[in-house]
TIDO-254663 format. One record per residue (C-alpha): x, y, z; residue number from 0; residue in three letters. Coordinates in nm, 3 decimals. Layout:
// residues N
{x X; y Y; z Z; n NUM; res ALA}
...
***
This chain:
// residues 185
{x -1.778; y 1.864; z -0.231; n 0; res UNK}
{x -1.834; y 1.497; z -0.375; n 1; res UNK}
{x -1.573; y 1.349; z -0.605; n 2; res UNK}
{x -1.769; y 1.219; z -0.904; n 3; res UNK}
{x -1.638; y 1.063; z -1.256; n 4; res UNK}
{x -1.776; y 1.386; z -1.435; n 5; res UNK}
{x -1.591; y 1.634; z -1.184; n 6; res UNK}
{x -1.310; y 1.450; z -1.192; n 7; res UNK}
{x -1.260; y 1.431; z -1.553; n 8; res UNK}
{x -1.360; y 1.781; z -1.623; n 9; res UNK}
{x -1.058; y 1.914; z -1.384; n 10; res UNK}
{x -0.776; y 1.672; z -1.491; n 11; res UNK}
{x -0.900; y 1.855; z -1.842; n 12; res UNK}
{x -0.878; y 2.190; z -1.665; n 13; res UNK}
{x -0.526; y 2.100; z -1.526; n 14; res UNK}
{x -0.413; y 1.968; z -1.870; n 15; res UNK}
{x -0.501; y 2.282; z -2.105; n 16; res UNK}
{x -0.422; y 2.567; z -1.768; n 17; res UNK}
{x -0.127; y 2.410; z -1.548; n 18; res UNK}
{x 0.216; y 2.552; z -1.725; n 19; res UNK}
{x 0.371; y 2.230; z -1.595; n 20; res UNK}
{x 0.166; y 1.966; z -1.778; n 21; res UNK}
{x 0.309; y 1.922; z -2.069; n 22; res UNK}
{x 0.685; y 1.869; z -1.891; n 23; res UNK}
{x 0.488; y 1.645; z -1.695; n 24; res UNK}
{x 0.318; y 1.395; z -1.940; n 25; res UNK}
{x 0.646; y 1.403; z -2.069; n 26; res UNK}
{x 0.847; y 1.292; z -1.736; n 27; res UNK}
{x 0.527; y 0.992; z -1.742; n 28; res UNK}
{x 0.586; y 0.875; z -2.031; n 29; res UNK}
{x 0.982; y 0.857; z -1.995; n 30; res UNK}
{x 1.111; y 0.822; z -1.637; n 31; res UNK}
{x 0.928; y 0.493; z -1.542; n 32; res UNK}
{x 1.149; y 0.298; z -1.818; n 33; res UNK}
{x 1.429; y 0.514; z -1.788; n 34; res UNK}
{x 1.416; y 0.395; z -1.367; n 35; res UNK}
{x 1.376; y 0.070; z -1.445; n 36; res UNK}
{x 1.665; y 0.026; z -1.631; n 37; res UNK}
{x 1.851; y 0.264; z -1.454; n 38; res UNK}
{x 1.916; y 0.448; z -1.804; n 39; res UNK}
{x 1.899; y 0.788; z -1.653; n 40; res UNK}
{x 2.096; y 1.061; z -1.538; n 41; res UNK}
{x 2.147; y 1.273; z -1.252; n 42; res UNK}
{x 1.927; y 1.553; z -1.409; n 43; res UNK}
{x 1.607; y 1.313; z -1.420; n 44; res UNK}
{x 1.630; y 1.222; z -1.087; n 45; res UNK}
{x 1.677; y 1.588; z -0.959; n 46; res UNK}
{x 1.431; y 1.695; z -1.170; n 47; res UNK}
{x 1.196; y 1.472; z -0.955; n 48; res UNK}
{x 1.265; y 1.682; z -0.627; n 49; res UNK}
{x 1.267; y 2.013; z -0.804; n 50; res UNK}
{x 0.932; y 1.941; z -0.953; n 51; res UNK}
{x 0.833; y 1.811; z -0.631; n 52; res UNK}
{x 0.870; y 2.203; z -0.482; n 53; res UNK}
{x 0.860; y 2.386; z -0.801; n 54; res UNK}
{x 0.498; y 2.280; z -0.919; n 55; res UNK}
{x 0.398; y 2.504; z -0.676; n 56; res UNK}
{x 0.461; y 2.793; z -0.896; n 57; res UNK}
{x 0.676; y 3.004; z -0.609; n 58; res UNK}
{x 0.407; y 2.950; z -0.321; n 59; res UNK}
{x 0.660; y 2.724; z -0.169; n 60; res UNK}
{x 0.926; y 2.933; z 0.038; n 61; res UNK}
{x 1.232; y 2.990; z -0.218; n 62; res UNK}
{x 1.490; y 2.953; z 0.044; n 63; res UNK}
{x 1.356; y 2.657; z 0.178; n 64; res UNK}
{x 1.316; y 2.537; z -0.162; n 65; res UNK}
{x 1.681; y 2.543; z -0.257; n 66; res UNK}
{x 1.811; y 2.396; z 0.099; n 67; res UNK}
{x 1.639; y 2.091; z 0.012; n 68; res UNK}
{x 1.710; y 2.075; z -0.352; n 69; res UNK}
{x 2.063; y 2.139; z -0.230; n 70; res UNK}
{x 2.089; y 1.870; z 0.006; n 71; res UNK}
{x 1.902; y 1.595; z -0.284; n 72; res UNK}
{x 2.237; y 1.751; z -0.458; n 73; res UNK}
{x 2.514; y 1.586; z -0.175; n 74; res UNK}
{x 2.365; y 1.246; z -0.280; n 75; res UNK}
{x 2.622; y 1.060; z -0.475; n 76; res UNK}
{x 2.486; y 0.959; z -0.811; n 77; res UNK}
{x 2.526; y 0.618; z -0.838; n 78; res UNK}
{x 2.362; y 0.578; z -0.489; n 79; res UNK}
{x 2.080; y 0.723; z -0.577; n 80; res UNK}
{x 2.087; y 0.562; z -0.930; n 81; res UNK}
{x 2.117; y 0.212; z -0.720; n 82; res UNK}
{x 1.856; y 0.336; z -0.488; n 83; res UNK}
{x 1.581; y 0.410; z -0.768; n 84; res UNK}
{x 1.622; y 0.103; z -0.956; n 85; res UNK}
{x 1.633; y -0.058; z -0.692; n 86; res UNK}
{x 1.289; y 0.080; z -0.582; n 87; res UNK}
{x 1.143; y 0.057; z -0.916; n 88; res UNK}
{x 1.171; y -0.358; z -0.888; n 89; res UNK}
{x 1.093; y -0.396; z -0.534; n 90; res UNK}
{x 0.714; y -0.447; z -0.446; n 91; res UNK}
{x 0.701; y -0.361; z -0.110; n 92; res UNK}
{x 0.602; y 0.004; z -0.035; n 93; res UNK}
{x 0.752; y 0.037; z 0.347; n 94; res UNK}
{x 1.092; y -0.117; z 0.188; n 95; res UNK}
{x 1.085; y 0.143; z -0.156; n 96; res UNK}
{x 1.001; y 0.464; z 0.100; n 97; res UNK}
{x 1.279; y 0.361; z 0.342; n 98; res UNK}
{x 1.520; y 0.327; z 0.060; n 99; res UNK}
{x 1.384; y 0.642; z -0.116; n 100; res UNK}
{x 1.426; y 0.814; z 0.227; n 101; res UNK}
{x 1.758; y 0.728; z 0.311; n 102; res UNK}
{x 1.868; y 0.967; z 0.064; n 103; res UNK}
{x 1.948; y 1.302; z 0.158; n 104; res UNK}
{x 1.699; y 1.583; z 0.105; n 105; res UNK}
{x 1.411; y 1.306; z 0.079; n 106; res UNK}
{x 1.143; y 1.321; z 0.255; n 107; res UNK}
{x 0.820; y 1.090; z 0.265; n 108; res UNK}
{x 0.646; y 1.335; z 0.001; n 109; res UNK}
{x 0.938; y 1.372; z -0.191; n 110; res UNK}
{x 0.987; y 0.969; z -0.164; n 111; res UNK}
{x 0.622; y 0.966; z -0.292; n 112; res UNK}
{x 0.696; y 1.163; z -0.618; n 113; res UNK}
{x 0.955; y 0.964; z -0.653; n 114; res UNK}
{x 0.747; y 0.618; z -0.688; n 115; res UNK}
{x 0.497; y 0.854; z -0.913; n 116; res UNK}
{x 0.724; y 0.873; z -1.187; n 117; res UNK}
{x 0.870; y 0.525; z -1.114; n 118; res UNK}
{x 0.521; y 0.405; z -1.132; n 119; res UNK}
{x 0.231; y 0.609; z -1.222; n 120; res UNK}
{x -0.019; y 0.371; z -1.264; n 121; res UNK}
{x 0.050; y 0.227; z -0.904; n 122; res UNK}
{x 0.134; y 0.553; z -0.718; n 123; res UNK}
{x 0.035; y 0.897; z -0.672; n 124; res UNK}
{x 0.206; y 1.236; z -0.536; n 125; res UNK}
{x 0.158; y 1.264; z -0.160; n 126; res UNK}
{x 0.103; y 1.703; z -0.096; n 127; res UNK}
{x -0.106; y 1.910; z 0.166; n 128; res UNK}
{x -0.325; y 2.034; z -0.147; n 129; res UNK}
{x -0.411; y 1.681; z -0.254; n 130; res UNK}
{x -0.469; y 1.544; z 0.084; n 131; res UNK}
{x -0.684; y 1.842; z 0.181; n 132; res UNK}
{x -0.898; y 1.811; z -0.102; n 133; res UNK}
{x -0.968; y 1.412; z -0.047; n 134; res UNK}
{x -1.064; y 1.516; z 0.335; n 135; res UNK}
{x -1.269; y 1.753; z 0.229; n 136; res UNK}
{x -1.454; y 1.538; z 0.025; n 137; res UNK}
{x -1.503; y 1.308; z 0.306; n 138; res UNK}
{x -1.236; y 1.060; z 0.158; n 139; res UNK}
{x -0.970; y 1.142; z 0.485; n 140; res UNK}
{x -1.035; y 1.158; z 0.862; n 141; res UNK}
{x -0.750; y 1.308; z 0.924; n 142; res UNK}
{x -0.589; y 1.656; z 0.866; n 143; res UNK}
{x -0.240; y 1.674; z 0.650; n 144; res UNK}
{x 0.053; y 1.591; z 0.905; n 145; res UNK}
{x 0.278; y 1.791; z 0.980; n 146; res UNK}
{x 0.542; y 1.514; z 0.893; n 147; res UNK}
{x 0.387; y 1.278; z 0.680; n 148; res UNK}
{x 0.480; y 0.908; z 0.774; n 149; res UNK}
{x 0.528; y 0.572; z 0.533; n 150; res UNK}
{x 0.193; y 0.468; z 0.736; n 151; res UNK}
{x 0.044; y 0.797; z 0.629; n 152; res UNK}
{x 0.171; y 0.761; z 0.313; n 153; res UNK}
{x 0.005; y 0.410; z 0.279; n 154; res UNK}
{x -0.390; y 0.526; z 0.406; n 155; res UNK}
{x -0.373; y 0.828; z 0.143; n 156; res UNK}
{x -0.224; y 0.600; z -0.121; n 157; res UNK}
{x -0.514; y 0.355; z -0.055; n 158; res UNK}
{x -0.793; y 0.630; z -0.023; n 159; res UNK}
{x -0.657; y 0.749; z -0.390; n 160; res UNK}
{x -0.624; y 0.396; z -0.497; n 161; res UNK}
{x -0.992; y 0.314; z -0.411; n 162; res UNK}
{x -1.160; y 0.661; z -0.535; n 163; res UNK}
{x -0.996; y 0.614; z -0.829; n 164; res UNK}
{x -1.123; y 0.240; z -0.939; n 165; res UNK}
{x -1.458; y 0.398; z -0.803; n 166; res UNK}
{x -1.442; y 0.675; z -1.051; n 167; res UNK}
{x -1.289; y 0.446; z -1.309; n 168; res UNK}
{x -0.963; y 0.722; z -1.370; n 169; res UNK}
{x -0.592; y 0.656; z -1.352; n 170; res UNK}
{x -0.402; y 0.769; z -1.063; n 171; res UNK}
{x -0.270; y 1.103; z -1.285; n 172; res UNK}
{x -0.585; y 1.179; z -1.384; n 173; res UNK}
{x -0.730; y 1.167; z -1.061; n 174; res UNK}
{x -0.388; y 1.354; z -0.933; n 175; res UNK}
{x -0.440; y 1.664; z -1.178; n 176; res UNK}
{x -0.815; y 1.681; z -1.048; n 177; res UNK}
{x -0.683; y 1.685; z -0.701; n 178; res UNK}
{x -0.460; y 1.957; z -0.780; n 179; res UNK}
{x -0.730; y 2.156; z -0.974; n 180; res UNK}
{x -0.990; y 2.142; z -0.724; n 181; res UNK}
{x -0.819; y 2.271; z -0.433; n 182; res UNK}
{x -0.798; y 2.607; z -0.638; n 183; res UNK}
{x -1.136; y 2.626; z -0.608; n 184; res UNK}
***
């Protein structure tokens, strides 16, 4: 498979008109990465990061294992993670926002990741087995998912997205809904 601008753009179309979460989505984009900034959001915005995190998944990921996460994002007290976010949202250094990000409970590198996608989208992108798989099957990544994805992982698949994106001349969501649609196929 070869990531070009016209397969790209045809299925971030695909994912906009049949994923039942895009609209909720676009919405979240358009909001959260003000609402972060200023840290003018509550404790339902920031859950509903880590729910959509596992929940986009449509009930492929395992429901019990599902809520024990989303349960322990819960034990977090809500001004740390308020502090933590905006925080994160005005510091430029990507090892420093993940570490921050992770120190919460029931955050994960992945989950971190989403995290900086709605904080940023135009500088970040969701990190997920589906995504990665996809960009290493297209030659884009040596290197199968991880089992436990690191910052350092993290950083080569946010890099690999950053530069196939500028190549295809998309935006990090657009080329994050392609992602998504093409390893359906």
């Amino acid at each position: 498979m070869e990531l070009t601008h016209s397969v790209v753009q045809a299925r971030a179309e695909e994912y906009q008109q049949e994923e039942p979460l895009y609209t909720v989505e676009q919405e979240q984009i358009d909001l959260l990465p003000k609402a972060f900034a200023d840290g003018e959001f509550g404790w339902r915005d920031a859950e509903w990061v880590v729910r959509w995190y596992y929940r986009r998944f449509l009930g492929e990921f395992p429901n019990a294992e599902r809520r024990e996460l989303e349960e322990q994002f819960g034990r977090n007290d809500f001004e740390t993670v308020r502090e933590t976010i905006v925080t994160v949202a005005s510091t430029p250094d990507l090892d420093e926002q993940v570490d921050r990000l992770t120190a919460l409970e029931g955050v994960d590198v992945p989950v971190a990741a989403a995290f900086l996608f709605f904080i940023d989208p135009d500088e970040y992108v969701v990190l997920g087995e589906r995504e990665w798989t996809v960009l290493r099957e297209a030659g884009e990544l040596d290197e199968p998912y991880p089992d436990s994805p690191s910052i350092a992982d993290y950083e080569r698949y946010l890099e690999r997205c950053r530069s196939v994106a500028d190549r295809l001349e998309c935006d990090l969501w657009t080329l994050y809904r392609a992602l998504w649609r093409l390893w359906k196929e």
